[in-house]
TORKOL-4160 file (C-alpha; in steps of 0.2 Angstrom, whole numbers, padded with zeros to 4 digits, m for minus):
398
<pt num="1" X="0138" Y="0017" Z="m0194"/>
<pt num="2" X="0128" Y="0024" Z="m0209"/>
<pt num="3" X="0135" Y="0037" Z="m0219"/>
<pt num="4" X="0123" Y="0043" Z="m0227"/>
<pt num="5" X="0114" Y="0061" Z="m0219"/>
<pt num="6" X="0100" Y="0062" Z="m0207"/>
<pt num="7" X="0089" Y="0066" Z="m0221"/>
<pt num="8" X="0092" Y="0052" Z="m0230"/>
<pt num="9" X="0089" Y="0042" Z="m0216"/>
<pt num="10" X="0074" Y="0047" Z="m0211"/>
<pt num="11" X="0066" Y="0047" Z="m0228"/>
<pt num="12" X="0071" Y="0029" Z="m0230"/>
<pt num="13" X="0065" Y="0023" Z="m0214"/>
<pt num="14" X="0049" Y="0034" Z="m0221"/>
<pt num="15" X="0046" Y="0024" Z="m0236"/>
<pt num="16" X="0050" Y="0007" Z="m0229"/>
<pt num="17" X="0035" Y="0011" Z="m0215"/>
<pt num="18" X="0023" Y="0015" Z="m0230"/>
<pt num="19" X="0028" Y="0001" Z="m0238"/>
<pt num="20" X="0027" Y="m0012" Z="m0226"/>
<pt num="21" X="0008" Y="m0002" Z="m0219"/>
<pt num="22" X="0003" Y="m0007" Z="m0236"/>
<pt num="23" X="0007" Y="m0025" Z="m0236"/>
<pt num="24" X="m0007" Y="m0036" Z="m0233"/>
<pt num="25" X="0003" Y="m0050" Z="m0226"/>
<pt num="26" X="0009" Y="m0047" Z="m0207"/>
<pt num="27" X="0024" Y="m0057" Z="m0209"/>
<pt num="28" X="0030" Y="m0054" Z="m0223"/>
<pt num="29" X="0049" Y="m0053" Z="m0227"/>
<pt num="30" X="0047" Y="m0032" Z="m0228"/>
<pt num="31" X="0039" Y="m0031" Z="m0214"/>
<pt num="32" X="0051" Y="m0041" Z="m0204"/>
<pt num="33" X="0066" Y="m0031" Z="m0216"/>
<pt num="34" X="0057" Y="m0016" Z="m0207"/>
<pt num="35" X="0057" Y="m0023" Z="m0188"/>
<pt num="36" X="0074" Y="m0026" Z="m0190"/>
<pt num="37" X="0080" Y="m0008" Z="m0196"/>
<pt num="38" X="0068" Y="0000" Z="m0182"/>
<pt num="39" X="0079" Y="m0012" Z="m0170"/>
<pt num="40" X="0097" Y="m0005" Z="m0178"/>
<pt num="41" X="0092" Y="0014" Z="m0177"/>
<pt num="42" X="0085" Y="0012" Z="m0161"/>
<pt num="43" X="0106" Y="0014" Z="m0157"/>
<pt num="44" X="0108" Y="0027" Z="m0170"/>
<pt num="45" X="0114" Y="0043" Z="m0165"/>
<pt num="46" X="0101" Y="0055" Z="m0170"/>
<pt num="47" X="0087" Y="0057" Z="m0159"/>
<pt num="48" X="0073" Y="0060" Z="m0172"/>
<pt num="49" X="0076" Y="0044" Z="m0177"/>
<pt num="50" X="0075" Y="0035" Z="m0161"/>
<pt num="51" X="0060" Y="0044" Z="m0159"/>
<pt num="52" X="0053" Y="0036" Z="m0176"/>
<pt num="53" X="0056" Y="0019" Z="m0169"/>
<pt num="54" X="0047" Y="0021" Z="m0153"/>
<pt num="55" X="0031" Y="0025" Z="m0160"/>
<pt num="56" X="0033" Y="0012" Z="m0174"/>
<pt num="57" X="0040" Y="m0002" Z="m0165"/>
<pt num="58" X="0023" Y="m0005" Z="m0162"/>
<pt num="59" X="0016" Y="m0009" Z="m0178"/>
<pt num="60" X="0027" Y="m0026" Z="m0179"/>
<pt num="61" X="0033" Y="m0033" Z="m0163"/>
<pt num="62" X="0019" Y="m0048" Z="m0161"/>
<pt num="63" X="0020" Y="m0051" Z="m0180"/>
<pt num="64" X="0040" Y="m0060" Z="m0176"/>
<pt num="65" X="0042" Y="m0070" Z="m0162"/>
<pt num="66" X="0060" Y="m0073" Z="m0165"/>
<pt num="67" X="0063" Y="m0053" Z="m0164"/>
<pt num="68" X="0053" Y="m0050" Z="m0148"/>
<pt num="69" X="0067" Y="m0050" Z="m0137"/>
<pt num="70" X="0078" Y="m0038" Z="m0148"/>
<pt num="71" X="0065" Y="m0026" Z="m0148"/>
<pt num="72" X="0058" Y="m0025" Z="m0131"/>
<pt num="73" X="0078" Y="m0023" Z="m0128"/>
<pt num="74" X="0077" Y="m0010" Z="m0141"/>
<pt num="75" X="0064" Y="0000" Z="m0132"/>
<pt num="76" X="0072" Y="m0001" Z="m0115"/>
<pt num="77" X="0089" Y="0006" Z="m0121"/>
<pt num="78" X="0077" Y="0022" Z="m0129"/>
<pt num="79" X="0071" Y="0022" Z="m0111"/>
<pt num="80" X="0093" Y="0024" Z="m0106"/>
<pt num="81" X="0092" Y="0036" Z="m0120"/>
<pt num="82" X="0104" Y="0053" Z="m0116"/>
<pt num="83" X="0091" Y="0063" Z="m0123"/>
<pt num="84" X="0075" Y="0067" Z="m0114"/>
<pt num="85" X="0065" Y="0067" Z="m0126"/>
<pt num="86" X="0071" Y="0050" Z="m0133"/>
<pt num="87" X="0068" Y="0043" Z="m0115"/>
<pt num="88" X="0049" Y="0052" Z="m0112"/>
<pt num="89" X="0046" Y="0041" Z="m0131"/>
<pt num="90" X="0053" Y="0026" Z="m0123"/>
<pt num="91" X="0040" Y="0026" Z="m0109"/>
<pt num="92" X="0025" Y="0026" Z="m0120"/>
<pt num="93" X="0034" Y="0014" Z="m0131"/>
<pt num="94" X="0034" Y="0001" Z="m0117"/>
<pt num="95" X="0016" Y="0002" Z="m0115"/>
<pt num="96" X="0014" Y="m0001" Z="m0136"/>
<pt num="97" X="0021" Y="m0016" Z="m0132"/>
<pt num="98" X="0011" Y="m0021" Z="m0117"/>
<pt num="99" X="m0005" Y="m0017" Z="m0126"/>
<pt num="100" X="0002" Y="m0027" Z="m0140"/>
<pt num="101" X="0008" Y="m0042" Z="m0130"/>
<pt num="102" X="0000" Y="m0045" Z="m0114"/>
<pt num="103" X="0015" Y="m0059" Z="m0109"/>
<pt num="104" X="0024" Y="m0043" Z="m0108"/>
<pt num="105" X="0015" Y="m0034" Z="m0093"/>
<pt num="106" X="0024" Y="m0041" Z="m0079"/>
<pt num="107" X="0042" Y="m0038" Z="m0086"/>
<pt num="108" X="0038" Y="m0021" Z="m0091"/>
<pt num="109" X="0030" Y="m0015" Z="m0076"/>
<pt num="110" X="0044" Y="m0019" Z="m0066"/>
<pt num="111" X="0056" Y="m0011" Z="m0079"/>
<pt num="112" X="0043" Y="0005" Z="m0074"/>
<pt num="113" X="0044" Y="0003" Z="m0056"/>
<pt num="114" X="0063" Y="0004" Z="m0057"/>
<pt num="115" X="0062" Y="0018" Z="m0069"/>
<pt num="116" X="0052" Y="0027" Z="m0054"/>
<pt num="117" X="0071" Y="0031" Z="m0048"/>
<pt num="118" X="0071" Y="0044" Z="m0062"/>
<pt num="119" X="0082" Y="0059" Z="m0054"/>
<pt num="120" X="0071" Y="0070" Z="m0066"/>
<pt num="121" X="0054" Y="0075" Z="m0061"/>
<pt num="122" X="0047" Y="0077" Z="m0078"/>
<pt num="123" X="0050" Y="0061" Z="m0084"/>
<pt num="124" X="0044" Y="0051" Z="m0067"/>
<pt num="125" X="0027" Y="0061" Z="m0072"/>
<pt num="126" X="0027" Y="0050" Z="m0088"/>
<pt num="127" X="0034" Y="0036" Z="m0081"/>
<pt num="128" X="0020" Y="0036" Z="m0067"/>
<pt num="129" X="0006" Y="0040" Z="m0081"/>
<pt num="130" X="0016" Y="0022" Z="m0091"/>
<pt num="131" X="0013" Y="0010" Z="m0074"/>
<pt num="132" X="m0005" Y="0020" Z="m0069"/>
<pt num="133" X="m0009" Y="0012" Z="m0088"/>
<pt num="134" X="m0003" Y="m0005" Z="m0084"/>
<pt num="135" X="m0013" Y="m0004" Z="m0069"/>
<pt num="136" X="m0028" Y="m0002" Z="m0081"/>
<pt num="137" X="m0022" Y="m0017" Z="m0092"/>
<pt num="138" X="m0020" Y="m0030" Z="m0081"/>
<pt num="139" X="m0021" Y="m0024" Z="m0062"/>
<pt num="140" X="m0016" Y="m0040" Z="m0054"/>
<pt num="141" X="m0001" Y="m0041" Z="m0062"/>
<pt num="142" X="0005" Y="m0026" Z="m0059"/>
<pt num="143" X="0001" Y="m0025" Z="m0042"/>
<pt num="144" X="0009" Y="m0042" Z="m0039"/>
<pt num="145" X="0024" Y="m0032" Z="m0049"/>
<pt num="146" X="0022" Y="m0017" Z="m0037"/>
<pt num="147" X="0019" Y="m0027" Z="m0020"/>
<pt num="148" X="0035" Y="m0035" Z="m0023"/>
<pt num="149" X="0043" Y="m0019" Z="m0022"/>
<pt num="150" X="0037" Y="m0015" Z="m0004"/>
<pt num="151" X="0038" Y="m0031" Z="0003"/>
<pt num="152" X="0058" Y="m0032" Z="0010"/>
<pt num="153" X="0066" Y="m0047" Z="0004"/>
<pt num="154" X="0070" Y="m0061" Z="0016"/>
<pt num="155" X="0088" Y="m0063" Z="0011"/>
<pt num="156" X="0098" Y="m0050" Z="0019"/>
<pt num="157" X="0105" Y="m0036" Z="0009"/>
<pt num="158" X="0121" Y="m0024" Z="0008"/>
<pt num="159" X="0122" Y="m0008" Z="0013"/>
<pt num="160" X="0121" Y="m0001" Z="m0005"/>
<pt num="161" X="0108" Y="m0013" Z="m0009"/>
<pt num="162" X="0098" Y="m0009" Z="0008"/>
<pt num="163" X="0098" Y="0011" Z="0003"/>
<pt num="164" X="0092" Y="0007" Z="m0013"/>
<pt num="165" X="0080" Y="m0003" Z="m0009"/>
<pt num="166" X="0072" Y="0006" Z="0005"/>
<pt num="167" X="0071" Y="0023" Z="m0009"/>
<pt num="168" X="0063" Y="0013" Z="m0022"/>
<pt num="169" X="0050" Y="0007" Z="m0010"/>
<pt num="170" X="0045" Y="0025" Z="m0003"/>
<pt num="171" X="0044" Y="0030" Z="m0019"/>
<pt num="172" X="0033" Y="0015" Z="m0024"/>
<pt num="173" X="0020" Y="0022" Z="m0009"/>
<pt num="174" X="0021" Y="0036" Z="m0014"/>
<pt num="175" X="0014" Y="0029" Z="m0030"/>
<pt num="176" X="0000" Y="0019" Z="m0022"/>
<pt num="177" X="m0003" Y="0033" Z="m0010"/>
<pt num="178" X="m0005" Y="0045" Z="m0025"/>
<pt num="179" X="m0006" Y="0045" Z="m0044"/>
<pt num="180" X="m0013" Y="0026" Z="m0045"/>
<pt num="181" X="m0026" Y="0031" Z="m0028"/>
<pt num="182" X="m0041" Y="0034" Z="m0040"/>
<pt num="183" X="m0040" Y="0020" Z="m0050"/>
<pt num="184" X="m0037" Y="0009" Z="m0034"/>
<pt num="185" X="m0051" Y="0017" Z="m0026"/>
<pt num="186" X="m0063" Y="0018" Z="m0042"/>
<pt num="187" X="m0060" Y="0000" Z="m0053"/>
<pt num="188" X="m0046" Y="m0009" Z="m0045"/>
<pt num="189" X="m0048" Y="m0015" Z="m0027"/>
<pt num="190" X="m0065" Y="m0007" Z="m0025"/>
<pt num="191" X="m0072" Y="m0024" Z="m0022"/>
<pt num="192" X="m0065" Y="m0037" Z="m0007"/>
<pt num="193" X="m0058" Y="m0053" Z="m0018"/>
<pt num="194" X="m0057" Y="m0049" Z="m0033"/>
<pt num="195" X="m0041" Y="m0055" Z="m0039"/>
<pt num="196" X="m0030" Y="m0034" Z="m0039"/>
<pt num="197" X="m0038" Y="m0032" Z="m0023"/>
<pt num="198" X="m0032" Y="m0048" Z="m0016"/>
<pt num="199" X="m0016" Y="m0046" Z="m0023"/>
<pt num="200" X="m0015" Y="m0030" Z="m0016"/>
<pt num="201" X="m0022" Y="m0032" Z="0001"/>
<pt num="202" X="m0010" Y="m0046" Z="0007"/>
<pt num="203" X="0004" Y="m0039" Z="m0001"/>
<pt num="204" X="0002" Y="m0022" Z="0010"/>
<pt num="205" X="m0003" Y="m0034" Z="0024"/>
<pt num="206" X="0013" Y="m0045" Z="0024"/>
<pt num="207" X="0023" Y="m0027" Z="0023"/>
<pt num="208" X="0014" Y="m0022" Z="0040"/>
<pt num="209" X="0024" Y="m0034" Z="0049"/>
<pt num="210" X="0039" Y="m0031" Z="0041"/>
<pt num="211" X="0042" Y="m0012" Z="0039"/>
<pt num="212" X="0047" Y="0002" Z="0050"/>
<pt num="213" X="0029" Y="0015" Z="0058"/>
<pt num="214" X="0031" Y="0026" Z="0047"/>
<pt num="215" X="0028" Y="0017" Z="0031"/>
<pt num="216" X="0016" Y="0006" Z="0039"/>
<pt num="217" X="0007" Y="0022" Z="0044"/>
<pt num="218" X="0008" Y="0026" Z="0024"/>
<pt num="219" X="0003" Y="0009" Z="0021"/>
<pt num="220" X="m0012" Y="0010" Z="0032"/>
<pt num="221" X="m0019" Y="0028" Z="0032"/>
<pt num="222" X="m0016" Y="0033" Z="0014"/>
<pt num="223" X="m0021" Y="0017" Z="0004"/>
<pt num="224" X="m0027" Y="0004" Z="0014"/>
<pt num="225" X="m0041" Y="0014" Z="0023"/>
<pt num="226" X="m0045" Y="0024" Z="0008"/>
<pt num="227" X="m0051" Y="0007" Z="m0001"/>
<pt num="228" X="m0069" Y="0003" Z="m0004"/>
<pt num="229" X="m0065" Y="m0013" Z="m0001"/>
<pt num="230" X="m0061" Y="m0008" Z="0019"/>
<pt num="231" X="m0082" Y="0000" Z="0022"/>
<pt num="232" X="m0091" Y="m0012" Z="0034"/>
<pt num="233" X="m0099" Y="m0025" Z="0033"/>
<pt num="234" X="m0081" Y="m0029" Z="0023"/>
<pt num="235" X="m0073" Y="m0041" Z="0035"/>
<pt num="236" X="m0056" Y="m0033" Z="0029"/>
<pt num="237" X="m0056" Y="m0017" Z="0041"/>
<pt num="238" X="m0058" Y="m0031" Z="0056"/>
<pt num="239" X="m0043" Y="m0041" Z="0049"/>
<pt num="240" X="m0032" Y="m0025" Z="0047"/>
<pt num="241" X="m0036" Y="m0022" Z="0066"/>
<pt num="242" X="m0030" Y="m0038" Z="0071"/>
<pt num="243" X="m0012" Y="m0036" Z="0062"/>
<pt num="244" X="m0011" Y="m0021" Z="0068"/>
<pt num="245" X="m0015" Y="m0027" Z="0087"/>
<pt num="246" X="m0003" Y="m0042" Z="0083"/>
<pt num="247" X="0011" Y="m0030" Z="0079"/>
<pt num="248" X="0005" Y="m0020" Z="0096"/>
<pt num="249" X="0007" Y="m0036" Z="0107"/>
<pt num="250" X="0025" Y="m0038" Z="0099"/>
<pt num="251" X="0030" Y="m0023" Z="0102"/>
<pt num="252" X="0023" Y="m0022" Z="0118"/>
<pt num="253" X="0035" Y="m0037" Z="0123"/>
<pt num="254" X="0050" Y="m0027" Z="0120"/>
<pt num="255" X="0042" Y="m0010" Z="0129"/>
<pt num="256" X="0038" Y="m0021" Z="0142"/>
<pt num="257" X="0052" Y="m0033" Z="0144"/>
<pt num="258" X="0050" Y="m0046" Z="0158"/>
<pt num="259" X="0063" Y="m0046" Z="0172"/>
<pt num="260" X="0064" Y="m0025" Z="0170"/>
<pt num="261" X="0055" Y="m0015" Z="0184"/>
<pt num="262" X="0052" Y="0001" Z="0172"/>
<pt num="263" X="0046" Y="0001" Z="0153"/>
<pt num="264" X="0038" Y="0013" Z="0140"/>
<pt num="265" X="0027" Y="0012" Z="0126"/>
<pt num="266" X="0039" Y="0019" Z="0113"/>
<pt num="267" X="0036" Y="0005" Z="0099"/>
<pt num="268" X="0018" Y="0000" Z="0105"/>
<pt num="269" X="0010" Y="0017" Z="0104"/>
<pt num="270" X="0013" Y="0017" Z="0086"/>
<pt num="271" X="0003" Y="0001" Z="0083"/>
<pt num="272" X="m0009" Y="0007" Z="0096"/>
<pt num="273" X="m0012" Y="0025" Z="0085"/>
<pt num="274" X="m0015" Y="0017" Z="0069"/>
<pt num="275" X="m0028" Y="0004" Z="0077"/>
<pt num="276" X="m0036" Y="0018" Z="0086"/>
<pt num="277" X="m0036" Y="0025" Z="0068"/>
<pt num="278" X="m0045" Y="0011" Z="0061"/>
<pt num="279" X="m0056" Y="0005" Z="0076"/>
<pt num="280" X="m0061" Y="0023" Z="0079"/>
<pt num="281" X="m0058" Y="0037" Z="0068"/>
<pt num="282" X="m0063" Y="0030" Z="0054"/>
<pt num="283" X="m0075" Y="0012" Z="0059"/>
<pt num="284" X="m0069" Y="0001" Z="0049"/>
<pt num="285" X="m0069" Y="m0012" Z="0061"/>
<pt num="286" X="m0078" Y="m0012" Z="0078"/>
<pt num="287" X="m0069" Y="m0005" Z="0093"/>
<pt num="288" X="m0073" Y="m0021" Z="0105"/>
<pt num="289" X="m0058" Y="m0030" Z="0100"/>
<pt num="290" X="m0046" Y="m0013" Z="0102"/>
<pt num="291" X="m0054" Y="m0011" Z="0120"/>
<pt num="292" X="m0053" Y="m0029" Z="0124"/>
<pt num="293" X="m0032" Y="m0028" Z="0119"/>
<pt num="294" X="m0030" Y="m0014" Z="0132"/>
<pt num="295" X="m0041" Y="m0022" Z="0146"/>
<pt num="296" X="m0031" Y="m0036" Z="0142"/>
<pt num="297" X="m0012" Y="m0029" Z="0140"/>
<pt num="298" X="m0013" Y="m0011" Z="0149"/>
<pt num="299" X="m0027" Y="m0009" Z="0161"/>
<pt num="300" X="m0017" Y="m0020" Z="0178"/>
<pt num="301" X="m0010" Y="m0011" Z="0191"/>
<pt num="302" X="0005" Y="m0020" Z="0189"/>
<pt num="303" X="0007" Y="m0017" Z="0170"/>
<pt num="304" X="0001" Y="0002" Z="0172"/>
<pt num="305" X="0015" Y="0003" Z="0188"/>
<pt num="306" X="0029" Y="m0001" Z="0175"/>
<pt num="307" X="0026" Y="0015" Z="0165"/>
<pt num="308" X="0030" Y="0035" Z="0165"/>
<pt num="309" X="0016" Y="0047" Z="0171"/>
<pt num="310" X="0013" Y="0051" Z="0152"/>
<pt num="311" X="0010" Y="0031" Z="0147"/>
<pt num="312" X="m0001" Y="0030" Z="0160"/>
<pt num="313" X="m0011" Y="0046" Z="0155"/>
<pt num="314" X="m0010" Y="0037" Z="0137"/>
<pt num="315" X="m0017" Y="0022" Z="0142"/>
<pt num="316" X="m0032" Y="0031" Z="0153"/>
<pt num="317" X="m0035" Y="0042" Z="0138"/>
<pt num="318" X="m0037" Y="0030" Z="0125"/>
<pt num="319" X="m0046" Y="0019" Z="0136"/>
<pt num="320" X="m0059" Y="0031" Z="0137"/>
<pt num="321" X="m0061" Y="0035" Z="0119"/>
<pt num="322" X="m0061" Y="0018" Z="0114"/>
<pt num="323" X="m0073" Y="0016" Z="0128"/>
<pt num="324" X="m0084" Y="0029" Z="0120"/>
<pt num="325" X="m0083" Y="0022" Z="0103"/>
<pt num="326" X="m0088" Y="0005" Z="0107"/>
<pt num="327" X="m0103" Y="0012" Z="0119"/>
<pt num="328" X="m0110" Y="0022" Z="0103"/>
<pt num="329" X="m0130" Y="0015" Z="0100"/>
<pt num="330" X="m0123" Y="0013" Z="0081"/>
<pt num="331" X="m0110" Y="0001" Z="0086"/>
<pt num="332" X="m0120" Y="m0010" Z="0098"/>
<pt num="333" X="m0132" Y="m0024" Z="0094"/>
<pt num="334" X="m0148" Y="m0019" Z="0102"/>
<pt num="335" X="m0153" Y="m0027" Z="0119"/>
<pt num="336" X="m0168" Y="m0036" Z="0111"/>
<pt num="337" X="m0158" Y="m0046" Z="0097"/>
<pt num="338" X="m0162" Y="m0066" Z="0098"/>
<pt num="339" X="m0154" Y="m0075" Z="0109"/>
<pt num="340" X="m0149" Y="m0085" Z="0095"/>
<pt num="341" X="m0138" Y="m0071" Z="0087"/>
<pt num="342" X="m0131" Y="m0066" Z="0102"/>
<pt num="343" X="m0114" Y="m0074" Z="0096"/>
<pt num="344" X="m0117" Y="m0071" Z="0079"/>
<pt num="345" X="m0102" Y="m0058" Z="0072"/>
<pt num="346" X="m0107" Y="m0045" Z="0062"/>
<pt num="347" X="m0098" Y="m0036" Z="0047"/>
<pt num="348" X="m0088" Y="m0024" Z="0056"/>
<pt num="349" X="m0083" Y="m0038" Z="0068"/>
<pt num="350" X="m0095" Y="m0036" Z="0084"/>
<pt num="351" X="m0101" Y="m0050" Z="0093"/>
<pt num="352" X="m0113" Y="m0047" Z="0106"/>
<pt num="353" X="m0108" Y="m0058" Z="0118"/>
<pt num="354" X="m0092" Y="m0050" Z="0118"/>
<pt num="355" X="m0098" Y="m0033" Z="0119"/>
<pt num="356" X="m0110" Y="m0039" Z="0134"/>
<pt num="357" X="m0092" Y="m0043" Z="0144"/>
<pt num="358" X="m0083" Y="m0029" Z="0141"/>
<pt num="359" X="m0096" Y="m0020" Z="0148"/>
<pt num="360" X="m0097" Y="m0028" Z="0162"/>
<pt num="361" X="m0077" Y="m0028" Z="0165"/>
<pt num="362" X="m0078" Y="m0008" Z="0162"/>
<pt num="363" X="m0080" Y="m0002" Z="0180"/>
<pt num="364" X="m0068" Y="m0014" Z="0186"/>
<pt num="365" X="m0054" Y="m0006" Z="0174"/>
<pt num="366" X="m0061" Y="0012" Z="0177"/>
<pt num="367" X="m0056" Y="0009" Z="0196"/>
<pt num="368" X="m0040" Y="0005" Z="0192"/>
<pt num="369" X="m0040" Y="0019" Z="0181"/>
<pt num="370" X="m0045" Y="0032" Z="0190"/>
<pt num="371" X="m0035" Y="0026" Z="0204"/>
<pt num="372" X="m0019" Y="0029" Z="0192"/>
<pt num="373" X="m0026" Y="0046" Z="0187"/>
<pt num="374" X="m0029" Y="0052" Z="0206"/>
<pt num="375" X="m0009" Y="0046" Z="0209"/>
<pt num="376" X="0000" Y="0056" Z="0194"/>
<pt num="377" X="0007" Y="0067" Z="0203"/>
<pt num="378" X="0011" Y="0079" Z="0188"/>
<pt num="379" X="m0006" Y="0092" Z="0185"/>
<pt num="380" X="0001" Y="0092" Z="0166"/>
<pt num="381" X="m0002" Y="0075" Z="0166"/>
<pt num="382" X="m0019" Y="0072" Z="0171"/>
<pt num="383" X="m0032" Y="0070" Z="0157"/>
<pt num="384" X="m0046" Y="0078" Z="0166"/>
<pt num="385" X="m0059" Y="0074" Z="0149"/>
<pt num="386" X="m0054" Y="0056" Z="0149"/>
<pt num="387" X="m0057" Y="0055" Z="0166"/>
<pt num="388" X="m0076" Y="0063" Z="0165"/>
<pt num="389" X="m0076" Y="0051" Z="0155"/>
<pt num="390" X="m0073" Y="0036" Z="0163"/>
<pt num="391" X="m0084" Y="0043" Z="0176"/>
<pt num="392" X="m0101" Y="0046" Z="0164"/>
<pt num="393" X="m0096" Y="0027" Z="0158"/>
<pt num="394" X="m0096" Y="0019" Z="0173"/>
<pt num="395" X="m0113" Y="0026" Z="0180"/>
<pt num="396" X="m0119" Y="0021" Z="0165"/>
<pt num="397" X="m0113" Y="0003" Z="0165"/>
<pt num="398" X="m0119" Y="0002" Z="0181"/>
């Protein structure tokens, strides 16, 4: 340990930094002289000058190859550091170096995603302004960094490891679903393919099938859908829409088991919402397909007799909006397109021949339907608006 006072420290680090800025060769034997000692004091005990080597380790990291890994090591020990305000220098260190060395991107945003775990709500500020940075260096990257974070792991985990896991990766959403939104939105994934959105997409896309509702609900209302990338005539909103009907069907497997006379739609309806969210709230893919999975799945007498009074009420309800949605002019091909086009799928995922058949199946469904409707036998149950309009659809249809 040095003896010598704090004083006499600093001014000596001092004048070896004003030398070494004045020597015209970058790897000089000060220069490296001066690397080295910022590495030493980055273990000193005085935090002014830890805080010296943070914003100088800078300056010669590149310049020494052979030092690199001692002084990225330096830097994350200041980012362990006791002292806040040590720590806080260490964040914005990490990014020198990335902007210094590109090589060190990847291994520095995942030291920043960890440090997301930060118990003080201060420094996950800076830490979140650090990665939101990185994003801005090399986007792919760092989102192939990030999406490896959301994704859960194939190999099983303990229980410790499990809790861990599962907190880094809410807080990692809460990340995408926030601070990093606008640059998302703005430069990053604004543009389906590019290589951060498609980094991006099909990491979120794997995490669908693999999380629980509610983060899929995170995953799919607050940054999926938010996505430039998502607008029609982008094929993406149509491809979210068919994971999330996926999903639907497998969870209706387990509502619905074979063999059990009564069922529910506990998972499915989950699934069902945030394709409903899609497909109809926000358009981002065509409804067709969304009304073609409950014709297909929900809409039997046999499948409808299996459920409560409120699923059915559910199913007729939704039935109808979706209905509604898909009947919209905007959302129809004209009657007078080409014959050639008439199977031709557009960006938001319509084909008119499909659209033709659905309508034609819709009065069939609405009987069943409305048959269901007339036997609840609970007044709080019966949608009387979804029924209207059922009714208003099918004199229309035919």
């Amino acid at each position: 340990m040095d003896s010598r006072s704090l004083a006499e420290q600093e001014k000596d680090i001092r004048d070896l930094l004003r030398r070494a800025e004045r020597t015209p060769v970058k790897t000089s034997a000060l220069r490296k002289d001066t690397l080295k000692r910022l590495i030493d004091l980055a273990h000193s005990p005085h935090p002014s000058l830890k805080v010296i080597v943070a914003t100088n380790l800078k300056y010669f990291i590149k310049d020494f190859p052979e030092l690199e890994d001692d002084a990225i090591n330096a830097v994350y020990d200041l980012c362990e550091d006791p002292v806040s305000s040590v720590r806080i220098k260490g964040y914005a260190a990490i990014v020198d170096v990335s902007r210094e060395q590109q090589k060190w991107v990847k291994r520095n945003a995942d030291v920043l995603v960890q440090l997301l775990q930060s118990d003080e709500p201060e420094e996950v500020t800076f830490v979140k302004r650090a990665l939101t940075q990185h994003l801005d260096m090399d986007p792919a990257v760092t989102l192939g960094v990030i999406c490896d974070q959301v994704v859960p792991p194939d190999e099983p985990l303990d229980e410790e490891e499990q809790a861990i896991r599962d907190r880094l990766r809410s807080l990692v959403l809460a990340f995408l679903s926030g601070e990093a939104k606008r640059s998302l939105v703005e430069r990053h994934a604004s543009s389906p393919g590019n290589a951060a959105e498609q980094i991006l997409v099909s990491g979120l896309f794997k995490a669908i099938s693999k999380l629980p509702p509610s983060e899929v609900e995170v995953i799919v209302k607050d940054i999926l859908a938010v996505l430039p990338s998502f607008r029609p005539p982008s094929t993406r909103g149509q491809e979210l829409l068919d994971l999330l009907l996926s999903q639907a069907r497998a969870a209706l497997k387990a509502d619905l088991p074979s063999g059990v006379e009564k069922g529910s739609l506990e998972s499915s309806r989950y699934y069902l919402e945030l394709a409903s969210f899609v497909a109809v709230d926000r358009r981002l893919a065509h409804p067709s397909q969304l009304l073609r999975f409950y014709y297909t799945n929900l809409t039997t007498k046999l499948v409808l007799s299996r459920l409560s009074e409120e699923d059915q009420a559910y199913v007729i309800c939704r039935v109808a909006d979706v209905f509604v949605a898909s009947d919209e002019p905007s959302a129809r091909a004209p009657p007078t397109a080409p014959a050639a086009e008439t199977a031709r799928r557009t960006g938001n995922g319509l084909d008119v021949a499909e659209d033709s058949a659905l309508r034609k199946q819709f009065p069939d469904v609405c009987v069943v339907l409305l048959q269901i409707f007339a036997d609840l036998k609970s007044a709080d149950h019966r949608p009387w608006g979804a029924c209207y309009t059922l009714l208003q659809g099918y004199v229309r249809v035919r």
